[in-house]
Steps between C-alpha positions, in 0.01 A plus 500: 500500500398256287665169680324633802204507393537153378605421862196655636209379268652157524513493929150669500382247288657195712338664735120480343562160388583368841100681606333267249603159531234302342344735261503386132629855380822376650507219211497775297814656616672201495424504174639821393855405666526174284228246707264306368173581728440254814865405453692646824845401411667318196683152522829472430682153467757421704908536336783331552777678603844384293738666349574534137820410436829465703754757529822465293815513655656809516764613267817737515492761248771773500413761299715659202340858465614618170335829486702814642382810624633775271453772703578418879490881641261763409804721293540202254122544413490665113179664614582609845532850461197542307281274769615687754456832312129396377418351863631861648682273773836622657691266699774578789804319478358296803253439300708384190710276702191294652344444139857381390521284811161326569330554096223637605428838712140659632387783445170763589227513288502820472879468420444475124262773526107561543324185468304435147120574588203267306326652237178701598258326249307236705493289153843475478670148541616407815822727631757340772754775649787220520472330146438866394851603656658208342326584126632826544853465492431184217424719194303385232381140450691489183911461576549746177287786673710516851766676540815487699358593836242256454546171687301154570480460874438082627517466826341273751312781632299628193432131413335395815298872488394374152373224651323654783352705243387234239355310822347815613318538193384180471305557871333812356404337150312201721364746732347748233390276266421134682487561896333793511211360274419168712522725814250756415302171407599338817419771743184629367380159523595453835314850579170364319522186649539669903190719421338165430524378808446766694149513369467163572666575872358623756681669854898501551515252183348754279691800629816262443439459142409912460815594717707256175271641232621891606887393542446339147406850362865645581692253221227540246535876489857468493521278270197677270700822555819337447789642232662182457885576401590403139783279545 
């Protein structure tokens, strides 16, 4: 909801800026989104396109892997009983043969069984079902405390989720705590400055700037309403 809003406020307010070319209230939005006032754009001097340095010629490497997997099949896993045991996960032996084959073998969510919930208190820091899944099965965060169904899960999957995540949160942090302050800012000034004018309109100009005034009103209530998500 939140990165809609954004979308909205920032199309209505292209919108009111494009009404009031000339006024000097529009030096002061400039200003708010980095512009000195009576300065429309910004000079930038001209670059060179080069490059940086030249490429290297390319060199043969063959590779002498010296680490070996010690446990090639799921049966020649120490912990494999107790994994599967802990995950509750029963596999058919078509099952068995296409993890030994290919490494690797999907299953249901729900195969593992019900899916972890999130804690119910609203204070309590931030809960992901997938990283939760893969916590699960970890043990503790100290190697003496897990036990022999516990097991450290890498794979490219939970990384890039991790990453999602972390770049999730970021979003939310900037929105809660920087965005959402210079919007509020932002629109309620544009509001103010539309009731202006239309006092100082008259006809189909004034009833243009009181038709923008009243659309304003929808993202400030929103946004004074708003529960903004603790990332």
């Amino acid at each position: 909801m939140n990165r809609g809003l954004l979308l909205m406020v920032t199309v209505l307010g292209v919108l009111f800026l494009t009404a009031i070319p000339g006024h000097a209230w529009l030096g002061e939005v400039k200003g708010m989104l980095g512009l000195p006032k009576g300065v429309s754009e910004l000079p930038l001097p001209e670059v060179t396109i080069a490059t940086f340095a030249g490429v290297p010629p390319a060199k043969k490497v063959t590779p002498s892997p010296k680490l070996k997997d010690s446990a090639t099949t799921p049966d020649k896993a120490v912990n494999h009983e107790e994994v599967m045991s802990f995950l509750r996960i029963t596999l058919s032996e078509t099952q068995k043969k296409f993890l030994e084959e290919n490494k690797f073998l999907l299953l249901p969510a729900n195969a593992a069984g019900e899916a972890p919930t999130g804690p119910e208190d609203p204070c309590a820091p931030p809960w992901d079902e997938m990283l939760s899944r893969f916590d699960s099965i970890g043990g503790g965060w100290s190697p003496v405390e897990r036990s022999p169904e516990n097991a450290r899960f890498i794979t490219p999957d939970v990384v890039l989720h991790a990453f999602h995540k972390f770049f999730s949160n970021s979003l939310k942090y900037l929105e809660k705590h920087d965005l959402a302050k210079m919007l509020r800012t932002f629109v309620q000034k544009t509001q103010a400055a539309a009731l202006h004018y239309k006092e100082q309109s008259s006809g189909k100009l004034a009833g243009h700037y009181e038709l923008i005034a009243a659309q304003i009103t929808v993202p400030l209530i929103l946004m004074e309403n708003a529960r903004w998500e603790e990332p």
